[in-house]
N, C-alpha and C positions, 0 to 999 in steps of 0.2 A: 410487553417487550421492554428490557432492561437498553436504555441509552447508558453510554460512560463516553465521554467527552476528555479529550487533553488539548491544549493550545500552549505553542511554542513559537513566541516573538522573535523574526530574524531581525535584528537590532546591528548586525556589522557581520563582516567578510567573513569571521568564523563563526558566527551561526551560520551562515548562508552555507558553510562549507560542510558541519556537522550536520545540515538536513541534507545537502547532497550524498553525504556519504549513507543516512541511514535511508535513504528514495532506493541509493542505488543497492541495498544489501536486500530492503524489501525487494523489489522488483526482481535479486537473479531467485531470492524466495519464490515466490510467486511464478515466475519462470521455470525451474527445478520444480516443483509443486505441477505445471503444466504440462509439463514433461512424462513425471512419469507415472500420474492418475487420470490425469484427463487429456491425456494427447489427442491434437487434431480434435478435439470436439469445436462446436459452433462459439459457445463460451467461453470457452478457454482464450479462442482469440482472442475474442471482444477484450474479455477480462487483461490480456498481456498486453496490447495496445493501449489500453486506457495506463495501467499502471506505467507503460513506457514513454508515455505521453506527459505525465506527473515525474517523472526521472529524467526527462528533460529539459523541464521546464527550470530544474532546481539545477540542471547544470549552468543556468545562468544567472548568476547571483545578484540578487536585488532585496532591499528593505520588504515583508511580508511578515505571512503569519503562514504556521503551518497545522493543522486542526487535524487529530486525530478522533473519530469516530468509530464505536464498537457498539452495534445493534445486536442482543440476544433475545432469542425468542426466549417464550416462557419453556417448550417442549422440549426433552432431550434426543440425543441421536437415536435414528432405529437402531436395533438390535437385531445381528441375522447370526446371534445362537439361540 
């Protein structure tokens, strides 16, 4: 499994403001995304909860750190042609 790792220091008002706005672009992503591929499954919730939960947090601006993680298997997509 492939890690890739980014870290982005909120060091003043508009860092804190520019991880607000990309929390909140992800999250209607991932929203949109839950909408119209996996509506109402059990995951879907989970998964839009959690990210709304992270996009809230960031509505309240404070000194941090914001860690982006991307885990790739080794296998690729199935194929159903």
């Amino acid at each position: 499994m492939e890690d890739h790792r980014a870290t982005f220091e909120i060091d003043s008002k508009t860092d804190a403001h520019a991880v607000e706005r990309l929390l909140d672009r992800l999250y209607d992503s991932v929203r949109e995304e839950s909408r119209t591929v996996r509506m109402n499954t059990e995951d879907s919730t989970a998964t839009l909860a959690e990210f709304e939960s992270v996009r809230e947090a960031a509505r309240r601006p404070r000194p941090g750190r914001l860690t982006v993680v991307l885990e790739q298997r080794d296998e690729p997509f199935e194929t159903t042609d």
